[in-house]
C-alpha positions in Angstrom: 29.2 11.4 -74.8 28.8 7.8 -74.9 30.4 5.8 -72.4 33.3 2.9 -72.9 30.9 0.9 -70.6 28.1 1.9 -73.7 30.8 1.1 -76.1 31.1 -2.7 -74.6 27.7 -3.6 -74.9 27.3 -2.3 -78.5 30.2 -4.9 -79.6 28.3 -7.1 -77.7 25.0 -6.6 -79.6 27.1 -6.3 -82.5 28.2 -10.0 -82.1 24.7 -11.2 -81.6 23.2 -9.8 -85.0 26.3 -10.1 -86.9 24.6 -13.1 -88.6 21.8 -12.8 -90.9 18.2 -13.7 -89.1 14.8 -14.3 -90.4 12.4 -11.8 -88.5 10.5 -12.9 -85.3 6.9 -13.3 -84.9 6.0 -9.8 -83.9 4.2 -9.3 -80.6 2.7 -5.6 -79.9 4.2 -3.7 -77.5 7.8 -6.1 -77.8 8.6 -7.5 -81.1 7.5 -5.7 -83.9 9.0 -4.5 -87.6 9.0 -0.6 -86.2 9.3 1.9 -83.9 6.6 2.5 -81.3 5.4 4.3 -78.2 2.4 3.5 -75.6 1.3 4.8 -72.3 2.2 2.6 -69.7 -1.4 1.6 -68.6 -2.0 0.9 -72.5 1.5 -1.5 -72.7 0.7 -3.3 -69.7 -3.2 -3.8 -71.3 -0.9 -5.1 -74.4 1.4 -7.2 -72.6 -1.4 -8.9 -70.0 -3.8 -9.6 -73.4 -1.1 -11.8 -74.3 0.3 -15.2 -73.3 3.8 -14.5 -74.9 4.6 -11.5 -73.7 5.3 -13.6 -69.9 7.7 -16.0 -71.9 9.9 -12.6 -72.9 12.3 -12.6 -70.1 14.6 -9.6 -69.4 17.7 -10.2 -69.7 19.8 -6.5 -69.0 18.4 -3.1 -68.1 20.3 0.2 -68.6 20.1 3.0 -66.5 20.7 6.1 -69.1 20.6 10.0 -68.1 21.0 12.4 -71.1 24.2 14.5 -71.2 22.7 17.8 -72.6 20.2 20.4 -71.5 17.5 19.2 -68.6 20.0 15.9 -68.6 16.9 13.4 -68.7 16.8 10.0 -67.0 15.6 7.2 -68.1 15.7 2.6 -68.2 16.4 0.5 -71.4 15.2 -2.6 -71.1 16.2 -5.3 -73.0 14.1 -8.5 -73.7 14.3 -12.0 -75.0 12.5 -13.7 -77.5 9.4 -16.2 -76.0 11.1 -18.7 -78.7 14.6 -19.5 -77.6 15.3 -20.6 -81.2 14.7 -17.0 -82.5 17.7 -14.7 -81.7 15.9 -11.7 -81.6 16.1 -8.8 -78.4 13.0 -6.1 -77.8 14.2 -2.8 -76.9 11.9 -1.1 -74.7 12.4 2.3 -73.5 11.0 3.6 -70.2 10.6 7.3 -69.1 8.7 9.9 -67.7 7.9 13.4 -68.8 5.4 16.0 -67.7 2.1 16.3 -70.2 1.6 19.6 -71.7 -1.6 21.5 -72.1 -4.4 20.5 -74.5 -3.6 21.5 -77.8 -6.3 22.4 -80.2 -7.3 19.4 -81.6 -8.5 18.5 -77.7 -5.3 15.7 -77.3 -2.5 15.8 -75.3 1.0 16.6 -76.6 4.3 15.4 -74.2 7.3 17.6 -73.9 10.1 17.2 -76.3 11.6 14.1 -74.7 14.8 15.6 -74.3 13.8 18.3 -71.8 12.1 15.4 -68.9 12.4 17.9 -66.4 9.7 20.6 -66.4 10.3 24.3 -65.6 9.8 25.8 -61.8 6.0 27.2 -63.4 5.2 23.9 -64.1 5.9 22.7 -60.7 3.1 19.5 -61.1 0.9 18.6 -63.9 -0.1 15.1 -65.4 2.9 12.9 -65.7 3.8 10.8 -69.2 4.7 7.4 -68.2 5.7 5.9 -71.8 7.3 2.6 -73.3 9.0 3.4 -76.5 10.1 0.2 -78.5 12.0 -0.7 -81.5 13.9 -4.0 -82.8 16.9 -4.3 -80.9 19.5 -4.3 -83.8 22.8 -3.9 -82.4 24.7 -0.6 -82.7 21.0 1.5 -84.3 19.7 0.7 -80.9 22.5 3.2 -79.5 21.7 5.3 -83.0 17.7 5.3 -81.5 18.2 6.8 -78.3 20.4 9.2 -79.6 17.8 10.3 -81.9 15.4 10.6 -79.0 17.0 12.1 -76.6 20.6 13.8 -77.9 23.9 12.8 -76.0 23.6 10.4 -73.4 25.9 8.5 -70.9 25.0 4.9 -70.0 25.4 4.8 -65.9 24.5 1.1 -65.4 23.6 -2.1 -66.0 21.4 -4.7 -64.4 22.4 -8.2 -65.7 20.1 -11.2 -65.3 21.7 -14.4 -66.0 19.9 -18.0 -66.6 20.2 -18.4 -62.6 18.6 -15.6 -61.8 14.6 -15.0 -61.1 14.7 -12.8 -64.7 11.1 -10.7 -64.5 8.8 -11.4 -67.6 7.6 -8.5 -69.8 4.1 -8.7 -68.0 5.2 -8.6 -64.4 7.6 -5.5 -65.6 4.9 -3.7 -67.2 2.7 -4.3 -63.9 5.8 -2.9 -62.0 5.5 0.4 -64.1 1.7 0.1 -63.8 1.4 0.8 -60.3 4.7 3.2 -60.1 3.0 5.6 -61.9 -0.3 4.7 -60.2 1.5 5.7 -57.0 2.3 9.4 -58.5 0.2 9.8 -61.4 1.4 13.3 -61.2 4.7 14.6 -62.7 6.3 17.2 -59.4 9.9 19.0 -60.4 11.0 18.1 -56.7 9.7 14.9 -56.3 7.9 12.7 -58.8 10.2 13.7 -61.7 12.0 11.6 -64.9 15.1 10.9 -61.8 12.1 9.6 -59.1 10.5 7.4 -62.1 13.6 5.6 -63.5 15.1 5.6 -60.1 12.1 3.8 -58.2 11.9 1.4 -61.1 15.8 0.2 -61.1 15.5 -0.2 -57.2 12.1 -1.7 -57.6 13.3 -4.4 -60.1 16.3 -5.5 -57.8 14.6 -6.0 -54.8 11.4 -8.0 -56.2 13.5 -10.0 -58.9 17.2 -11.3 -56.8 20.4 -12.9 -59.2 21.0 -9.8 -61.0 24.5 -8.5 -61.3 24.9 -4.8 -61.3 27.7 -3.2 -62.9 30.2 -0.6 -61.8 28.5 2.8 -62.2 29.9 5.6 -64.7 28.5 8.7 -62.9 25.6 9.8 -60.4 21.8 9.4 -60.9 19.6 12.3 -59.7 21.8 15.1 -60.1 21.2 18.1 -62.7 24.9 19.5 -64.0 26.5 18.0 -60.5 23.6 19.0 -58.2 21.8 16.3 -56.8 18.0 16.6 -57.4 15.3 15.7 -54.4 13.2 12.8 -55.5 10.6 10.7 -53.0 11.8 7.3 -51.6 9.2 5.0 -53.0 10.7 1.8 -53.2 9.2 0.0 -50.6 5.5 0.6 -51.2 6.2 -0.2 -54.5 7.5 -3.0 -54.1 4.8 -3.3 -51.9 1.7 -2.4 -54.2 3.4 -4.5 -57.2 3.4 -7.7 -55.0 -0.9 -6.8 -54.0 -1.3 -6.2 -57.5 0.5 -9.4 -58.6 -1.7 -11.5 -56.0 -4.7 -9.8 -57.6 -3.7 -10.5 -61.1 -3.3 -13.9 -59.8 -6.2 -14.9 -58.1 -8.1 -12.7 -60.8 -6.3 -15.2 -63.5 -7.1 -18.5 -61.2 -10.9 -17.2 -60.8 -11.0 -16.6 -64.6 -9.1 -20.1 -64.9 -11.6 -21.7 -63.0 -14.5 -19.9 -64.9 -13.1 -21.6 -68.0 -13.0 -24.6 -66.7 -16.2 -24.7 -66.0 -17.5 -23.0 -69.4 -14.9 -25.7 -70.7 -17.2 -28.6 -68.9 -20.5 -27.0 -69.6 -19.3 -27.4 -73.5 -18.3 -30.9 -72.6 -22.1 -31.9 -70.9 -23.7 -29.7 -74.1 -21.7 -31.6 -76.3 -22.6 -35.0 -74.6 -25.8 -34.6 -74.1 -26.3 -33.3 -78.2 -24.3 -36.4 -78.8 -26.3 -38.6 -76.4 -29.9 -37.4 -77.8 -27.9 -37.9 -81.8 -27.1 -41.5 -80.8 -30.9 -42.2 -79.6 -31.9 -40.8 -82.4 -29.9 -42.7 -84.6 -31.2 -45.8 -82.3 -34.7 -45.2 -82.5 -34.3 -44.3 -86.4 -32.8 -48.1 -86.5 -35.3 -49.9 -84.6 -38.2 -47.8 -86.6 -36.3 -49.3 -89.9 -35.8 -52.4 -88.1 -39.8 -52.7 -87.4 -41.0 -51.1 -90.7 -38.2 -53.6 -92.9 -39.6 -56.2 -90.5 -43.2 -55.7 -91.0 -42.6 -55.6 -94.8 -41.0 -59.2 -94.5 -43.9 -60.6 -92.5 -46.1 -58.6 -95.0 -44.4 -60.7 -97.5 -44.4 -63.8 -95.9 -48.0 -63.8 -95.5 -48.7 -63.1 -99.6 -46.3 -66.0 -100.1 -47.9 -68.4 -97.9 -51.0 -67.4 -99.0 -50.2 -67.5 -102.9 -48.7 -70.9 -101.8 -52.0 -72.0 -100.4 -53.8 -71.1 -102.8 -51.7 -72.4 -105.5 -51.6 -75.2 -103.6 -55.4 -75.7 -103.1 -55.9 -75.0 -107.3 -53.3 -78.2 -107.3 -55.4 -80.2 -104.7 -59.0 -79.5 -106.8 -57.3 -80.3 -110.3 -56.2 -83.3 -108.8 -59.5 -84.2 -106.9 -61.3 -83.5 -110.5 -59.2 -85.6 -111.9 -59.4 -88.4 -109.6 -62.9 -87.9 -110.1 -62.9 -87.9 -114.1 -60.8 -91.3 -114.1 -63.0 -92.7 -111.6 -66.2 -92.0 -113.6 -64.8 -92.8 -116.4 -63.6 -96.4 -114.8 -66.7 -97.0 -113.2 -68.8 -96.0 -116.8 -66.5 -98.2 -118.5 -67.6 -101.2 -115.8 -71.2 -100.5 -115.7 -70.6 -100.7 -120.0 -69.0 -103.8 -119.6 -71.2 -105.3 -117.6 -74.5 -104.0 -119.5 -72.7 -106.1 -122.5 -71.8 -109.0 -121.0 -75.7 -109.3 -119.2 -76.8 -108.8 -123.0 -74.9 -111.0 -124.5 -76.3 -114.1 -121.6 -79.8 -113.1 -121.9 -79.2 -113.2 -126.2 -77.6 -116.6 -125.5 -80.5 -117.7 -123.2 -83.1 -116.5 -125.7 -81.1 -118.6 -128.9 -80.5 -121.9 -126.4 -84.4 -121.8 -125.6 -85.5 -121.1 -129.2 -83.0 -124.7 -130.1 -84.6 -126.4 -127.5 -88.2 -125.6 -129.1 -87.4 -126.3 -132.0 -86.1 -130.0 -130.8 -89.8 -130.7 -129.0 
């Protein structure tokens, strides 16, 4: 039977997508268009490929324990959008189950979800940490778990306001990471579905403070009123999530700084390609600069020199005919002369013939 605390929050989802939405950008392992399921170690791979998925905030977790047969526990998380402009909620569902024996295709082939709590024969095998997601769409998200796991009362919930130090999808799927690293195997009286969503609740109060915690609307950990051993493990959890946080961390910085570096070995590459371009371009100018100037003094010279000699074949038609009037002058002078010496020797020659002729 559903809760009236349940019944709250579905009006309350109701509210949010009572208005028509255009569909987020999908992001594996959070926002997508249907239903699916991952291991945990194969979510957090997911979540930590991406640089969204630490933008998605959580904003409420339910604590939910299944009203019917092995009464399975298990966490609801509920995440916001990287884009606060995009109304849109993940619904991520957390639990663990025992694996069953290979089938015959060689895989491995988890429980029926509803039964989380193995038999006293199957007192510890491999556990099934799993994140089940599907779009949060109001009153189908209560309409989801009910197909997965029958009846079910919602216990709690784990509130993070704007105030609070809300935990990002990545360092919740690092949080899962090493609780089922902790107790890879699934044990009926210790490592169970109850030690699993019960470490994880505790886990994310203490590491992420400014949550409000509702009233509770029954016990945790009990199986039809008896309450069921499970192993403290908060603190070392808490614990190993902080040392695998500061690995992450310095493992980011390291790869950071390795970027940086490949970043400003691009940078010099690119300079120095762009430096050897632009004295290649250079040298390519000053070659045209020489060869274009070479063809001009190449030019120069056959002008001046078809200047000379069209100034020398100038000079000698001048010189020839300098010389042609002057030999033509002086011919015209000695003729002249030659004339005028005839004509006083004829006039000599007829005065003394006169004079003869008078004795």
């Amino acid at each position: 039977m559903v809760s009236k605390y349940d019944s709250t929050f579905r009006r309350f989802l109701a509210t949010i997508f009572s208005r028509p939405m255009e569909l987020p950008t999908e992001l594996p392992g959070l926002f997508t268009l249907g239903e699916t399921r991952f291991e945990v170690a194969t979510w957090r791979r997911m979540l930590l490929a991406s640089n969204f998925s630490s933008q998605c905030v959580l904003e409420q977790a339910w604590f939910c324990k299944a009203s019917e047969r092995k009464q399975h526990e298990f966490l609801v998380l509920f995440f916001a959008h990287w884009d606060a402009s995009v109304p849109a909620i993940a619904c991520v569902v957390v639990d663990r189950t025992p694996k069953s024996s290979l089938n015959d295709s060689g895989s491995s082939t988890p429980i029926t979800l509803s039964s989380g709590i193995a038999s006293p024969s199957a007192l510890q095998t491999a556990a099934l940490d799993s994140v089940s997601t599907t779009p949060c769409t109001g009153i189908n998200t209560c309409k989801y778990l009910t197909s997965m796991y029958g009846p079910y009362n919602h216990l709690c919930t784990l509130t993070f306001p704007p105030t609070s130090t809300r935990p990002s999808a990545t360092q919740i799927s690092v949080l899962l990471s090493v609780t089922s690293a902790h107790a890879p195997n699934y044990n009926l009286y210790h490592f169970q579905c109850y030690w699993y969503a019960s470490t994880i609740w505790e886990a994310i109060k203490q590491l992420f403070p400014g949550y409000i915690e509702g009233t509770w609307q029954g016990p945790r950990c009990h199986y039809y009123g008896f309450k069921v051993e499970k192993a403290d493990s908060v603190e070392v959890v808490c614990e190993q999530y902080v040392n695998e946080r500061t690995r992450l961390e310095n493992e980011a910085e390291l790869q950071r700084r390795a970027e940086l570096q490949r970043q400003a070995e691009l940078q010099r590459q690119a300079e120095l390609q762009r430096q050897a371009e632009l004295d290649r371009i250079q040298q390519t100018w000053k070659d045209g600069v020489a060869h274009g100037l070479a063809q001009s003094q190449a030019l120069i010279d056959r002008l001046l020199a078809e200047n000379f000699q069209l100034r020398s074949g100038l000079s000698l038609n001048a010189e020839l005919q300098r010389q042609a009037e002057l030999t033509g002058t002086q011919q015209q002078t000695w003729t002249d002369g030659l004339a005028h010496g005839l004509a006083q020797s004829q006039s000599q020659i007829h005065l003394r013939q006169v004079l003869k002729i008078d004795h």
